[in-house]
Backbone atoms as SQL, in Angstrom:
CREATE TABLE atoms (id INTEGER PRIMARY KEY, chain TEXT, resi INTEGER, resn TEXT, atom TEXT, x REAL, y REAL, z REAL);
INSERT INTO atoms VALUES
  (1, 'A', 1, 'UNK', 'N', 0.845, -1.151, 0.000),
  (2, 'A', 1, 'UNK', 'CA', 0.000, 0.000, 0.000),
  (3, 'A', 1, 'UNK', 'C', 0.899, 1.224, 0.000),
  (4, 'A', 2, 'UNK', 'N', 0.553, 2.282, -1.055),
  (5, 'A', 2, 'UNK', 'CA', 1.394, 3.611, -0.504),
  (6, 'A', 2, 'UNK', 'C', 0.781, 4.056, 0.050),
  (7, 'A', 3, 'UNK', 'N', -0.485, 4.428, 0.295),
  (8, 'A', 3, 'UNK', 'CA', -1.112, 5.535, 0.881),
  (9, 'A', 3, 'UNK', 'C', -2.146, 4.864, 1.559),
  (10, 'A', 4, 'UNK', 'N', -2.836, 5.372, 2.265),
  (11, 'A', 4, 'UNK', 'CA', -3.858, 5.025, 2.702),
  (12, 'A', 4, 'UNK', 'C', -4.390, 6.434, 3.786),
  (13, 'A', 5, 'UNK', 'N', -6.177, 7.157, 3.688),
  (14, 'A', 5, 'UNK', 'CA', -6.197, 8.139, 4.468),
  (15, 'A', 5, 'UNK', 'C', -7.612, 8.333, 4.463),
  (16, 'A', 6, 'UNK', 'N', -8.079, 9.400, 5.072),
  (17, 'A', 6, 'UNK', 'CA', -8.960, 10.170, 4.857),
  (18, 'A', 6, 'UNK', 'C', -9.255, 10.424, 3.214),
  (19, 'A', 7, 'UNK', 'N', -10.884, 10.362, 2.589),
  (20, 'A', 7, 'UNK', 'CA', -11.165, 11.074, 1.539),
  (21, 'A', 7, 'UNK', 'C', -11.774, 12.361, 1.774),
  (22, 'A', 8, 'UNK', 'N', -11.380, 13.427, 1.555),
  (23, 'A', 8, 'UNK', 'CA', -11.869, 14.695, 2.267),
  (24, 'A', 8, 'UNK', 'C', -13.003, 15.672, 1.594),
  (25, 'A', 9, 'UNK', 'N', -13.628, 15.190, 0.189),
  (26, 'A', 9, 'UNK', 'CA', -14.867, 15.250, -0.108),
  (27, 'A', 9, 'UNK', 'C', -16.090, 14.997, 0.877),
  (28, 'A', 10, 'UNK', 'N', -15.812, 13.087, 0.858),
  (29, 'A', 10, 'UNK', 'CA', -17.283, 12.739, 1.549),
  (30, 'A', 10, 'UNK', 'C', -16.785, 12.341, 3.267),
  (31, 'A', 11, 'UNK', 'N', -17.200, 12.916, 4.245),
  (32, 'A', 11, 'UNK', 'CA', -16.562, 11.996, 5.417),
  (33, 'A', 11, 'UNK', 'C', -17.074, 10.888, 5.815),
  (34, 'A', 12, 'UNK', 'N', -16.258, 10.262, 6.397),
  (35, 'A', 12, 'UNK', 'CA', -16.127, 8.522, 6.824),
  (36, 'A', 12, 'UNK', 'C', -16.035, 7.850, 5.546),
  (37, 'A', 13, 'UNK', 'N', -15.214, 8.549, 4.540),
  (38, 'A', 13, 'UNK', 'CA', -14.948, 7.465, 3.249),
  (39, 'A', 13, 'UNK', 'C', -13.519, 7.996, 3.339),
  (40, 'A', 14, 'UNK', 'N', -12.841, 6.370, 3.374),
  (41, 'A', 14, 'UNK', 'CA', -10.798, 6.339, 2.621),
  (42, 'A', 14, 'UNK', 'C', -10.311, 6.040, 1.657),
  (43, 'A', 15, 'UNK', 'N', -9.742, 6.431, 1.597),
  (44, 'A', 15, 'UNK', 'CA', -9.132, 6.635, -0.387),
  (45, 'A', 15, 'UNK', 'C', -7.966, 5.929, -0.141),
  (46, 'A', 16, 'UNK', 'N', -7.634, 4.946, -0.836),
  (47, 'A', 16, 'UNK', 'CA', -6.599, 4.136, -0.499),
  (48, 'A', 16, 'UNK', 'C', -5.421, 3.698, -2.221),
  (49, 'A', 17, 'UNK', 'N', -4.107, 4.289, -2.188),
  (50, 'A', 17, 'UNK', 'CA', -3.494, 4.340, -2.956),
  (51, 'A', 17, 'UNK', 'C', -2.608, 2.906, -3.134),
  (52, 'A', 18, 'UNK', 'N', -2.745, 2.080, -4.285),
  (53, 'A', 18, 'UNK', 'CA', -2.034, 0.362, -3.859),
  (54, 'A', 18, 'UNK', 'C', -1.095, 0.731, -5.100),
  (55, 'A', 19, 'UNK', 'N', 0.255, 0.160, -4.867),
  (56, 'A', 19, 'UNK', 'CA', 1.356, -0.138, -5.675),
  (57, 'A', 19, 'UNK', 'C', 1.775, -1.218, -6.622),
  (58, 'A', 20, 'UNK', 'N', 1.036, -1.566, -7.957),
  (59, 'A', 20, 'UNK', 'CA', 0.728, -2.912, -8.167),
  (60, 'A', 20, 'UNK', 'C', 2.081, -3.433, -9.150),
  (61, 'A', 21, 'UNK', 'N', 3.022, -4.242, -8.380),
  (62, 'A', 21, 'UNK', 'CA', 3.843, -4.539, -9.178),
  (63, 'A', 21, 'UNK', 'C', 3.770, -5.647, -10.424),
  (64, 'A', 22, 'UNK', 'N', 4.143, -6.587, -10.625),
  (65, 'A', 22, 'UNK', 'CA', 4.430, -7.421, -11.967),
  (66, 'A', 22, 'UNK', 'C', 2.740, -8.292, -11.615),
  (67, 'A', 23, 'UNK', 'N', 2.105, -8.542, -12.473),
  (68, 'A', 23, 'UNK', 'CA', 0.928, -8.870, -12.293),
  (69, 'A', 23, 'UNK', 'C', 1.384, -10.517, -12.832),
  (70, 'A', 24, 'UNK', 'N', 0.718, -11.360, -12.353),
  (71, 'A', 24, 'UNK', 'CA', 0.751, -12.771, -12.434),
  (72, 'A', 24, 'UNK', 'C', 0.061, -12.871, -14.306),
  (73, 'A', 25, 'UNK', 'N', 0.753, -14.072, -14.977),
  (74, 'A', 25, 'UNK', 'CA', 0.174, -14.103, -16.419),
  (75, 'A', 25, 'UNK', 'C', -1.501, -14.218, -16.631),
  (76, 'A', 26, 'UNK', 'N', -2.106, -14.720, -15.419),
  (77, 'A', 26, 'UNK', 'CA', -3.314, -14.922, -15.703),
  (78, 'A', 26, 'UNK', 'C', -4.563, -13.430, -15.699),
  (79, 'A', 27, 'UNK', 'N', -3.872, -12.520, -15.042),
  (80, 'A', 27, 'UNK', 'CA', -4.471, -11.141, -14.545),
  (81, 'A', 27, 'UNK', 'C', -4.401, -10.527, -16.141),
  (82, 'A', 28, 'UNK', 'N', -3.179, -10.365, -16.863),
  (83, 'A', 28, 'UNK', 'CA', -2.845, -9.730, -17.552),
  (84, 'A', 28, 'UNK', 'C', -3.596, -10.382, -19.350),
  (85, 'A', 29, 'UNK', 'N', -5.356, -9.903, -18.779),
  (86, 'A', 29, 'UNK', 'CA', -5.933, -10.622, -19.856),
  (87, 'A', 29, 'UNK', 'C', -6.704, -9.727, -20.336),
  (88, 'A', 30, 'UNK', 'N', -6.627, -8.038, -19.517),
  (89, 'A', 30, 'UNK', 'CA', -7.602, -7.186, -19.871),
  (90, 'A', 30, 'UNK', 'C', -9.175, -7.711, -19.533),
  (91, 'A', 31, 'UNK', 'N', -9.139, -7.870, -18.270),
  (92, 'A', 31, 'UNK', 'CA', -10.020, -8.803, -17.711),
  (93, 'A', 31, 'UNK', 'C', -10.650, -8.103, -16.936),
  (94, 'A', 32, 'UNK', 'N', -11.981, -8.424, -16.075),
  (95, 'A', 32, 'UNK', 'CA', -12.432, -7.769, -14.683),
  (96, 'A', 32, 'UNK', 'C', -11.827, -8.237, -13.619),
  (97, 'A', 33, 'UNK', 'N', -10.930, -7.925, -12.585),
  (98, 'A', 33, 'UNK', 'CA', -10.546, -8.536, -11.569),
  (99, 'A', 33, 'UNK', 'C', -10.753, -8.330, -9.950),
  (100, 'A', 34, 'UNK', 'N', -11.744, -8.825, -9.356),
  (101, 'A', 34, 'UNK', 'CA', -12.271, -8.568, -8.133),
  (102, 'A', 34, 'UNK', 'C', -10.884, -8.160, -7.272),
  (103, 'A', 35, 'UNK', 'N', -11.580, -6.920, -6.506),
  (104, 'A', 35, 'UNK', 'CA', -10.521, -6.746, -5.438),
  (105, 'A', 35, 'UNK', 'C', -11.136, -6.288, -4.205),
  (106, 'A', 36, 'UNK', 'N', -10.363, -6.908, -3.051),
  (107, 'A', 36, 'UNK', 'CA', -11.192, -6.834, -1.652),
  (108, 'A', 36, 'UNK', 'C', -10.171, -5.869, -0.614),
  (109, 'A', 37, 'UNK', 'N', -10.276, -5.077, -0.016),
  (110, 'A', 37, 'UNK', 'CA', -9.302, -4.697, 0.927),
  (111, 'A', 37, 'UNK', 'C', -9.775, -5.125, 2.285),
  (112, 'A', 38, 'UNK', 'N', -8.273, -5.435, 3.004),
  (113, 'A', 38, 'UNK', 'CA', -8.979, -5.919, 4.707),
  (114, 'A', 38, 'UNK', 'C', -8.497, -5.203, 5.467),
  (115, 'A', 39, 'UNK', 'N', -8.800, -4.715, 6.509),
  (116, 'A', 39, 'UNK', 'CA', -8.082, -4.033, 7.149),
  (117, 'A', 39, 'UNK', 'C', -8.352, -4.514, 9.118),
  (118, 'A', 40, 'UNK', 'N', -8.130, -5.005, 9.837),
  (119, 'A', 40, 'UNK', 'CA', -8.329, -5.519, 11.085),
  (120, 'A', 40, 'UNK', 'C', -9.435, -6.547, 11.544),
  (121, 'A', 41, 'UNK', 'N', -9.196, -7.506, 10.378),
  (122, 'A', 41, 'UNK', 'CA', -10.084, -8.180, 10.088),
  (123, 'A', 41, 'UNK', 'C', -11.773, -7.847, 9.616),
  (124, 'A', 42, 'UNK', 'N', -11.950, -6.691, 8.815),
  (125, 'A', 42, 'UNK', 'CA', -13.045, -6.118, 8.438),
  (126, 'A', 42, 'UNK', 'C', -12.833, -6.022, 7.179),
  (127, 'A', 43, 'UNK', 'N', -13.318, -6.748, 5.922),
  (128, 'A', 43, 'UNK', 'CA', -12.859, -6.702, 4.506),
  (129, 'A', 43, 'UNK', 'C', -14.178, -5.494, 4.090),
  (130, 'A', 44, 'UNK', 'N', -13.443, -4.711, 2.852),
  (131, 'A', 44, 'UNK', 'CA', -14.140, -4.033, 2.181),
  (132, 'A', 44, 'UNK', 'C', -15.393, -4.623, 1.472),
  (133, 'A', 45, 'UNK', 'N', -16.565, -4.465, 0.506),
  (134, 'A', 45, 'UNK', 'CA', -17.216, -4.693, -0.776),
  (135, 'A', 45, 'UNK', 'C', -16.569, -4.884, -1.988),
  (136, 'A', 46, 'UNK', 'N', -16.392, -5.716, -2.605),
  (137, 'A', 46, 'UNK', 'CA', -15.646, -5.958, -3.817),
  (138, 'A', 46, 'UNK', 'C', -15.580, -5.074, -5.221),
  (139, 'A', 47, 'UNK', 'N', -14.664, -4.616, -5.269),
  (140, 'A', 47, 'UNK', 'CA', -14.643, -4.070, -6.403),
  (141, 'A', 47, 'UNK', 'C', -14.355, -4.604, -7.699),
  (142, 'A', 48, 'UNK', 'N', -14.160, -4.012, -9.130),
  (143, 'A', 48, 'UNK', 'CA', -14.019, -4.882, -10.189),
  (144, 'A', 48, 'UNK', 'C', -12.542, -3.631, -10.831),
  (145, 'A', 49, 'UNK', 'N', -11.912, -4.135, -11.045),
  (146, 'A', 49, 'UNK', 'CA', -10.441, -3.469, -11.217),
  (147, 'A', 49, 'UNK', 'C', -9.822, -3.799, -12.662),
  (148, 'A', 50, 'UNK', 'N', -9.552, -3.211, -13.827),
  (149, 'A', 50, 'UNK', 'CA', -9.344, -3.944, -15.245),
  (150, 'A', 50, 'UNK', 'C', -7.609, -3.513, -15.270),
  (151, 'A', 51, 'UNK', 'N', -7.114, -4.685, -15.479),
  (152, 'A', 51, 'UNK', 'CA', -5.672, -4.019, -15.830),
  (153, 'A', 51, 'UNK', 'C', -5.131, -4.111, -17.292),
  (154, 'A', 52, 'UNK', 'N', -4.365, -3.495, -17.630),
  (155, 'A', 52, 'UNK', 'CA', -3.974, -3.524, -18.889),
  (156, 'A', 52, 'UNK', 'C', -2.542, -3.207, -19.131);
């Protein structure tokens, strides 16, 4: 993670900045790829993330 904070638009929402290095061959399909964040054992709602 680089960042992680306050979003200072809406409050009680965090904006969270991730560093995504060499992606595994199967990701790299221009695909939808679910992503979950956890944080103290409380996982986020899933998002859908496309890499290219």
């Amino acid at each position: 993670m680089a960042w992680s904070g306050p979003q200072l638009t809406f409050m009680g929402l965090d904006h969270v900045n991730l560093n995504v290095g060499p992606l595994p061959r199967g990701i790299q399909t221009y695909s939808d790829v679910p992503v979950v964040v956890s944080f103290d054992g409380q996982a986020t709602n899933a998002v859908s993330v496309r890499f290219q």
